[in-house]
N, C-alpha and C positions, 0 to 999 in steps of 0.2 A: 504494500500500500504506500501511494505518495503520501509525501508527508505536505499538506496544503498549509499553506496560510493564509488568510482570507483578512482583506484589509477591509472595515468595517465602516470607514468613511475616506473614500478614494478621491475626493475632487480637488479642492483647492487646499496645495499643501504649503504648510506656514512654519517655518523653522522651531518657533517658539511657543507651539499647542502639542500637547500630548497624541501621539497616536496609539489609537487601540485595535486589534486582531482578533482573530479567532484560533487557536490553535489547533491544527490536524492530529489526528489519532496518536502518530509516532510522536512527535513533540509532545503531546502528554502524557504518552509512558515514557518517555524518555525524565519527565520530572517526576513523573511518580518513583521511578527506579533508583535515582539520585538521591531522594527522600527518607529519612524514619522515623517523622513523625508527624502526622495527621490528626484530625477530628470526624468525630463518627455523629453523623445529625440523625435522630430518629423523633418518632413520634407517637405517642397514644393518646386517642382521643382529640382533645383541643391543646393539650400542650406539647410544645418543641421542648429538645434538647439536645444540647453540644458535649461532646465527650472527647478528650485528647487523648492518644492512643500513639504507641510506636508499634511500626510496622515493616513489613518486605512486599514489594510489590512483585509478585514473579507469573509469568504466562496466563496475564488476565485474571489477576487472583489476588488481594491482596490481604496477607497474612498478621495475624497479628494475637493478641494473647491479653486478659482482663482477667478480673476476680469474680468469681463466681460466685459470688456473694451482693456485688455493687449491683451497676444501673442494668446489669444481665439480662432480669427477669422482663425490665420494662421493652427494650430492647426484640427479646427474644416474642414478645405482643403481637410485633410488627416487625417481622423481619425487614420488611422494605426500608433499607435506609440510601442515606447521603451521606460519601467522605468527600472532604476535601483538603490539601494540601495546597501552599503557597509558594511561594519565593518571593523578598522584595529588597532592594537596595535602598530607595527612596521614595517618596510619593506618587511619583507617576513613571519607577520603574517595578515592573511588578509582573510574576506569573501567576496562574492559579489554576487549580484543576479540579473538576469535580466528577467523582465515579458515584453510579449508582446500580443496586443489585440489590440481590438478597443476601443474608446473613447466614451461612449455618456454624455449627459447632465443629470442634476435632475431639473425639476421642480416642481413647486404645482401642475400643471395641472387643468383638470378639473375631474378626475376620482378618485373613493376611491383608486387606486391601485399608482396612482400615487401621492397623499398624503402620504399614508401609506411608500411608498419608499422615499421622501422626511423629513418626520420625520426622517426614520432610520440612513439615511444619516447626519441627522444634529445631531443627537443624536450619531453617532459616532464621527464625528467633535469633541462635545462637551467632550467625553473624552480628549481630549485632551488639547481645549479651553473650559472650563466652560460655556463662555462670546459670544460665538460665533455666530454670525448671531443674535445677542440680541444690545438694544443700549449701551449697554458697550464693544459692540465687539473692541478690538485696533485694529481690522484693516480690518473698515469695508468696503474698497473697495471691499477685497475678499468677493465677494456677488454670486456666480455662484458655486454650488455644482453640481459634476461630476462623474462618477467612471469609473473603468477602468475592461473590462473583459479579468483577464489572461488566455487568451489562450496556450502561452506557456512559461515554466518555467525555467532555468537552472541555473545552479550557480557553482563555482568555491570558491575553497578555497588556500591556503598555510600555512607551518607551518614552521618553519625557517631551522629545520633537518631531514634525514632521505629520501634524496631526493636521486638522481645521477648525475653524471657530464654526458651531452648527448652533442654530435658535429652533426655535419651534414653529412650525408653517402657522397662517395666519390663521385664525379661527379656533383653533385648538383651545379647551375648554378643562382646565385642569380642577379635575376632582376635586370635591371642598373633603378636607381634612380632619374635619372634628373639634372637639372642643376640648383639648389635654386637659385644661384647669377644671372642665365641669366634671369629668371624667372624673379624676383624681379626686375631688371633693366628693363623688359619689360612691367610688371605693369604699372613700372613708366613711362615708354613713353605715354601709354597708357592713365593714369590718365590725364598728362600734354596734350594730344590729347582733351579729352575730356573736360578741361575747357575752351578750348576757344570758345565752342559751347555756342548757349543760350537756355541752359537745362528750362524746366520750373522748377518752385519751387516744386511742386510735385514727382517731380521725385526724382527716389534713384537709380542710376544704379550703380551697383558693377561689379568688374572685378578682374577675378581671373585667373594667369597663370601657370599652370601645364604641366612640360615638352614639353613645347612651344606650348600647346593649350592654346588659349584665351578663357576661360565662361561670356556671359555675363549675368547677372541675375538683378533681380529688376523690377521696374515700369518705363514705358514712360509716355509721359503725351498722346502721341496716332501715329498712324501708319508712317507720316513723322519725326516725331522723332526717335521713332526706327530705321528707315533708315538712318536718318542721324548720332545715334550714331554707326551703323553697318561700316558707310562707311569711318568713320574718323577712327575705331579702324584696320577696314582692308587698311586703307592707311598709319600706324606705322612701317615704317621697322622694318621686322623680323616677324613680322604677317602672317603665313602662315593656321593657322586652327583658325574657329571660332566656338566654341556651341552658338547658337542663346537663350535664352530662356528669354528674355524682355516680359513682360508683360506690356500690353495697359491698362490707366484707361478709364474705363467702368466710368458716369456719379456718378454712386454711389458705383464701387464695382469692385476688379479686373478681369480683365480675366479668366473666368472659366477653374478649373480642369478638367482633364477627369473623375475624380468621379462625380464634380458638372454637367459636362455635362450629364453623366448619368442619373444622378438623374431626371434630368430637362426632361430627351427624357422619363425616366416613368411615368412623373409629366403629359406629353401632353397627352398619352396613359389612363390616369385614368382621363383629362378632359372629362368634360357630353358632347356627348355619352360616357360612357368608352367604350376603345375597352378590350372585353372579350374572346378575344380566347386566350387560353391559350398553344397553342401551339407555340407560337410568341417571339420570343428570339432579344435582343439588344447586340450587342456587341460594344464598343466603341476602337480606334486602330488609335493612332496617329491621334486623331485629326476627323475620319472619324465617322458615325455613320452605322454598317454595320446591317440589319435586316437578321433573320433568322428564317427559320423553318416552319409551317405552317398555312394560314388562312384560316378562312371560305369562303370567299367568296373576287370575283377577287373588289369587290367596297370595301370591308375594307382592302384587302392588299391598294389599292390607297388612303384610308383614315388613315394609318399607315403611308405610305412615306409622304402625305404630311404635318401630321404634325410633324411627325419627322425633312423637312428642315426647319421649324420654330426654330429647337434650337438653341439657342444665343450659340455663343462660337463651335459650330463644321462646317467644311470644306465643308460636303456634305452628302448625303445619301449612300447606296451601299445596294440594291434593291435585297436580293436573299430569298422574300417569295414567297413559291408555295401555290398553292391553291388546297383545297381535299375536296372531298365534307363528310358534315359533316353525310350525310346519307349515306353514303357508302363507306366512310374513305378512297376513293380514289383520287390519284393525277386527276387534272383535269388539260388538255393541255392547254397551256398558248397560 
């Protein structure tokens, strides 16, 4: 693959304005490779997080190692994440690159293949730390080797001349902004609402106001709580919109994702009997668990829905398997 670079404002070029690029695939593994250390952007629910992380970037893959105990668990929610690594000398010299993929784990396993990939893993580590994952590691909490498959690649550079002065075409209509200080004044009411409640100690509820929406995000300790942190924050004058998105503690574990509910409705599907038809599609949707496409026979469509309302964490079923007979690959009337 060439390696492109795409000049991002090519017209009039002026000694003394910054110019900015796009960079081609190999220029940004060529920075990722030079690199060891990065941040890992993930998300659950409404809130972001940034995580720095050192790592080896090797054949579309970039490796690296955490504590199995830290932001793991949030992480592993939503494997979909964002890294990105930099370069910069000064203000307007600068690289940057960002990979995006899914997350999985390394372990020993029980299989030659997944040894084999756990050596390689630790053995790229150790360029880096000699010591690592050994009793002389300095820091041996990070005990959980990981990697990451970039999917996709892009990156952006600057050089501090040879750029153009660009304005905005005429007519252009820029977004109104918000109100920070009403915002923040409304936080605070908000905040001062909810300490006179008796939160349990587990709980972390956070509150966040964006152009006079309320979000509220975190843990309840369980479903009259939430209710009651809902009902205090919409009795705050000036509260007129809420995002609901509290999470109830489950006995060991929070309120399932619609990833984790997924998972969980194929996990029922491959319990003994497995069911094997393979025409049978799961779609999950706000919460719902909707079936699709076709069974064998009308006693396994009813042995699909019902253990599909077995899954912890979804609303209900939404029933749209037909039945075809598997010898004549016709729809059969319901």
């Amino acid at each position: 693959m060439t390696n492109t670079t795409v000049v991002l404002n090519p017209s009039v070029i002026r000694e003394d304005v910054p110019l900015f690029t796009q960079l081609g695939r190999k220029a940004c593994e060529a920075i990722l490779s030079r690199n060891s250390v990065g941040r890992i952007a993930f998300s659950l629910h409404d809130r972001v997080s940034i995580v720095p992380i050192h790592y080896v970037y090797d054949g579309g893959w970039i490796y690296g190692r955490t504590a199995a105990a830290g932001k793991l668990g949030e992480i592993l929610r939503n494997r979909r994440i964002a890294f990105e690594v930099d370069e910069h000398s000064q203000l307007f010299e600068w690289r940057s690159v960002v990979a995006r993929g899914p997350l999985y784990l390394i372990g020993l396993g029980s299989g030659a293949a997944d040894r084999r990939l756990y050596a390689k893993a630790a053995s790229l580590i150790r360029k880096l730390l000699p010591a690592a994952l050994t009793e002389a590691d300095p820091v041996p909490f990070r005990d959980q080797l990981f990697r990451i498959r970039a999917v996709e690649i892009s990156g952006r550079a600057s050089v501090p001349t040879g750029g153009e002065n660009q304005t905005l075409a005429s007519g252009w209509i820029v977004p109104e902004a918000g109100d920070p200080e009403a915002d923040g004044v409304l936080a605070g009411r908000i905040d001062s609402a909810l300490a006179h409640l008796p939160l349990s100690p587990r709980s972390q509820i956070r509150v966040d106001a964006l152009d006079g929406v309320i979000a509220l995000t975190g843990i309840a300790e369980d479903g009259p709580e939430r209710a009651a942190v809902e009902t205090a924050v919409l009795g705050v004058p000036g509260v007129r919109a809420v995002v609901q998105q509290l999470e109830t503690v489950f006995p060991s574990r929070q309120q399932p994702t619609p990833t984790e509910i997924a998972r969980e409705a194929l996990r029922q599907l491959n319990e003994s009997p497995r069911v094997t038809d393979s025409g049978i599609r799961i779609v999950e949707e706000h919460g719902w668990l909707r079936v699709e496409g076709y069974a064998n026979s009308r006693k396994t469509r009813d042995d699909v829905v019902r253990r599909l309302r077995g899954v912890k964490g979804s609303r209900g079923v939404i029933d749209k398997l037909r039945i075809v007979s598997p010898e004549t690959t016709q729809v059969v009337g319901d």
